[in-house]
C-alpha positions in Angstrom: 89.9 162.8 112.9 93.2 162.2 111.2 94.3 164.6 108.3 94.0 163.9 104.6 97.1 162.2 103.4 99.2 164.4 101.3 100.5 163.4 97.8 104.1 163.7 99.1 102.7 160.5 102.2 101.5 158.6 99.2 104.7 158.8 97.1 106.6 157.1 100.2 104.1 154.8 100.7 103.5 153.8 96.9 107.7 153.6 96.8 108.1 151.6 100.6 105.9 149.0 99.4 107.5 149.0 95.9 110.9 147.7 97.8 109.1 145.0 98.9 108.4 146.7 102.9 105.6 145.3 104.4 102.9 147.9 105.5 104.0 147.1 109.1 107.5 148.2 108.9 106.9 151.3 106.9 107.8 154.3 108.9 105.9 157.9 108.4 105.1 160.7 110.0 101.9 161.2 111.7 100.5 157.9 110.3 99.9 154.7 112.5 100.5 151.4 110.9 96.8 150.8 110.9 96.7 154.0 108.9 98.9 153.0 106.6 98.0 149.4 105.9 94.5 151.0 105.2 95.6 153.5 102.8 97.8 150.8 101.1 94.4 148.5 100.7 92.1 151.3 99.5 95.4 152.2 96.6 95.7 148.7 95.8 99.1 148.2 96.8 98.4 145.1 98.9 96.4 142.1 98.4 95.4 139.9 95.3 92.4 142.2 94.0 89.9 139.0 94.9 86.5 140.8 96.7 86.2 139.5 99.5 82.6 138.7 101.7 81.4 141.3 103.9 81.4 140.0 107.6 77.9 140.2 108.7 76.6 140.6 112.6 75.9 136.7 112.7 79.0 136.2 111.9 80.3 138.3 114.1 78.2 136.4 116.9 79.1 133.4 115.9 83.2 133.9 116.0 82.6 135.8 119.2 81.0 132.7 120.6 83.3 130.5 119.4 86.2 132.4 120.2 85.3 132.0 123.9 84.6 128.0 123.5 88.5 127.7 122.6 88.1 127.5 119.1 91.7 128.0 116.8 91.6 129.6 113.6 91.8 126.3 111.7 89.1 124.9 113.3 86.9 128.0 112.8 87.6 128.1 109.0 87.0 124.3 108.4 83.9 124.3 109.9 81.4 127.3 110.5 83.3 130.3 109.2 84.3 128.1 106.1 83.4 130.7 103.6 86.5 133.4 105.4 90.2 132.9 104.9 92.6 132.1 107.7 93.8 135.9 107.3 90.3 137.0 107.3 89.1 135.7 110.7 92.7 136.6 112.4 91.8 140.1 111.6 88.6 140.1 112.7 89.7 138.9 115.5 91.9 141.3 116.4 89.1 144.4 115.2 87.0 142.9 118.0 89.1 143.2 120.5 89.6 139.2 120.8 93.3 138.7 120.4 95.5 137.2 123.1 96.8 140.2 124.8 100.1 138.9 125.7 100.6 138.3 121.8 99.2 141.7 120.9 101.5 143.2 122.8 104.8 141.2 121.7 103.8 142.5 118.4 103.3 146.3 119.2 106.5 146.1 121.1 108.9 143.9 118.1 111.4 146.1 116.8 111.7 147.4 113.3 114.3 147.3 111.1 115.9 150.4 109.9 116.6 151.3 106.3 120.6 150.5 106.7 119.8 147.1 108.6 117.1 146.1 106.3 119.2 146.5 102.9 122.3 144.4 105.5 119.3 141.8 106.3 118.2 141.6 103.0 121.7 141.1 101.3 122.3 138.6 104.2 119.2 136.4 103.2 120.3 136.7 99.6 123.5 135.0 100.4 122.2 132.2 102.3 118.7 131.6 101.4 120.0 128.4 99.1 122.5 126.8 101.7 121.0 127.3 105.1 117.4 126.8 106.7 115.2 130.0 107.9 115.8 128.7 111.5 119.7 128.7 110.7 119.4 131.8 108.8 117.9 134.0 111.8 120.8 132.4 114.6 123.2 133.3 112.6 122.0 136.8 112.3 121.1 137.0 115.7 124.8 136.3 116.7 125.9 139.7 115.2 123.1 141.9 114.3 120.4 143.9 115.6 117.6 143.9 116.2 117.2 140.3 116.6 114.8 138.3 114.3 112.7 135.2 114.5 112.7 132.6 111.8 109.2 133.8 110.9 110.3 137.7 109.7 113.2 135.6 108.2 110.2 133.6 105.9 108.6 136.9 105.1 110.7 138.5 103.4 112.7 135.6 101.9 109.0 135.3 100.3 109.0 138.8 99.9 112.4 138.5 98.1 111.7 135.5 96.0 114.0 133.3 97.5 112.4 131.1 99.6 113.2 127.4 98.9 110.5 124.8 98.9 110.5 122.7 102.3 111.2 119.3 100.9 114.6 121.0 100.0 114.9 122.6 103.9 114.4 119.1 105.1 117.8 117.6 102.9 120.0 120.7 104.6 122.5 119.5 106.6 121.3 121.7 109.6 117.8 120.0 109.5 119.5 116.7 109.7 121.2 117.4 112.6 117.7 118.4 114.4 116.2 115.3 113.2 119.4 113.5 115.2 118.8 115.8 117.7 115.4 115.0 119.0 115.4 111.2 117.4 116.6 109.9 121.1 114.1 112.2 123.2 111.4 111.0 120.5 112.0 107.4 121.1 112.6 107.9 124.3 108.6 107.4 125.8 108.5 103.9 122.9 111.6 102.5 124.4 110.4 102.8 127.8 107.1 101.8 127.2 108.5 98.9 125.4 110.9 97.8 128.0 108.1 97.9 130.8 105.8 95.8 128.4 106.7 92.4 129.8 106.4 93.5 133.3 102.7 94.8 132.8 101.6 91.7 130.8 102.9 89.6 133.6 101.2 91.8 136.0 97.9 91.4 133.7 98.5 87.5 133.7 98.6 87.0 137.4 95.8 89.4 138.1 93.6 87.6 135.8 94.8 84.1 137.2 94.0 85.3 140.9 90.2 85.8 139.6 90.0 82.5 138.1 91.5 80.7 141.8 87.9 79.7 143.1 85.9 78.9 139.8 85.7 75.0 139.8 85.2 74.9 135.9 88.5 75.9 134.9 90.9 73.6 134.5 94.6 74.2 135.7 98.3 73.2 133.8 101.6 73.4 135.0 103.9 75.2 133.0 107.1 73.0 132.2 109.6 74.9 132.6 108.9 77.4 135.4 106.4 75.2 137.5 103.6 77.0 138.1 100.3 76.7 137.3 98.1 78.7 135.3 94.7 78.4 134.1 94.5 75.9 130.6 92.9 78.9 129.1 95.0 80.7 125.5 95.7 83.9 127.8 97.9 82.0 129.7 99.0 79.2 127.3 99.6 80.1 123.5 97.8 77.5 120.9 99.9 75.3 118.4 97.7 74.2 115.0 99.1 70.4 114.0 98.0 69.4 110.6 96.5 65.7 110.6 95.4 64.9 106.6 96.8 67.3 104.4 94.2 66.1 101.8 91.2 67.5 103.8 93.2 70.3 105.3 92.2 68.6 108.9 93.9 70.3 111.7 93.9 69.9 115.2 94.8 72.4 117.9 96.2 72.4 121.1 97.8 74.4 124.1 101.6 74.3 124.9 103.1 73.3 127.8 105.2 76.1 128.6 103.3 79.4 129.7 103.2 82.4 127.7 105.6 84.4 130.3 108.2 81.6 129.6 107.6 81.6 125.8 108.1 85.3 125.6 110.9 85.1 128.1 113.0 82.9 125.5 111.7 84.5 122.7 113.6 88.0 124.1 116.7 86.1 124.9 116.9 84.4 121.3 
């Protein structure tokens, strides 16, 4: 059983979390960070003061089984444990001993920051948080600080700080432009390939369907006009034209080209 905390253990914590320190990077003496983000709840120091609903054993069941069907966070909050938060059911998740292990253990082993490097971070954020993006923000501390950080402890405590900028003004920084550059070829790379193989596959399609229709004595057959071969006078293989006869009574009559769709599409792509 751990020892009562002391008045002097709840002046540092009441002061820690007063300079904006999250309960995880507080630092004392014979307390464990569970301990300490505990005492911080039951003193009020964290949270929005909203009570909360008591998890129950169904509940309990029922995120158990779903955690082992796959089920993400999002997915568990939008649909049977709608009536927990996001934060809620990642906690719970961890009390029961259902957290990814590999992740667990990345975040037992993440490096604090000290006093000195924090109050260095912090003034670093505070001179950058309006001209560069978190992502930028966390290289360019990376390049000559330790320990290093990820862009997500950079969020923190820009939130933390009051200085993070909304995300429709991250997306106008000159560094997210030059991501969007970045990945614009390897995102159009699968449509431009797809695109370019197109006419190959429909020709492919064309003859395959042709080759089925070779022995059926009701179809009729037409030679294509400009590359001589003949394909079924069906609109898969020939496209149909619409020639108005009386304008008064809107009359139209239809009828199939003469050149084949490959050769249609084949001067249409050279035009």
């Amino acid at each position: 059983m751990s020892a009562p905390w002391r008045t002097s253990e709840q002046a540092i914590l009441i002061d820690e979390i007063r300079r904006a320190r999250a309960p995880s990077e507080i630092l004392i003496p014979g307390r464990t960070t569970t301990a300490i983000l505990r005492k911080a709840s039951r003193l009020g120091l964290v949270g929005d003061g909203v009570p909360r609903r008591p998890w129950s054993q169904a509940d309990r069941d029922t995120l158990r089984a779903l955690r082992a069907q796959g089920w993400t966070v999002s997915q568990m909050c939008s649909g049977p444990l709608s009536a927990y938060s996001r934060t809620a059911v990642q906690k719970q998740i961890q009390r029961l001993g259902l957290a990814d292990p590999t992740h667990s253990e990345r975040l037992r082993k993440a490096e604090r920051l000290t006093d000195q490097v924090l109050d260095a971070f912090r003034a670093f954020l505070t001179q950058n948080a309006r001209c560069c993006t978190p992502e930028q923000i966390a290289l360019a501390w990376n390049e000559d600080h330790e320990p290093k950080v990820s862009h997500w402890r950079v969020l923190y405590h820009l939130e933390q700080l009051g200085l993070r900028v909304p995300r429709r003004q991250v997306l106008y920084m000159a560094y997210s432009k030059i991501k969007r550059e970045r990945s614009k070829a390897r995102s159009l790379a699968p449509l431009v390939e797809y695109s370019r193989s197109l006419p190959e596959r429909n020709e492919r399609e064309l003859r395959e369907l042709a080759a089925s229709l070779q022995n059926d004595p009701s179809v009729t057959w037409q030679t294509c006009r400009d590359c001589g071969e003949s394909w079924p006078k069906q609109p898969p293989f020939f496209y149909r034209e619409f020639k108005p006869i009386n304008a008064d009574s809107g009359t139209v009559r239809s009828y199939l080209l003469r050149r084949c769709k490959l050769c249609c599409n084949r001067v249409r792509r050279s035009a």
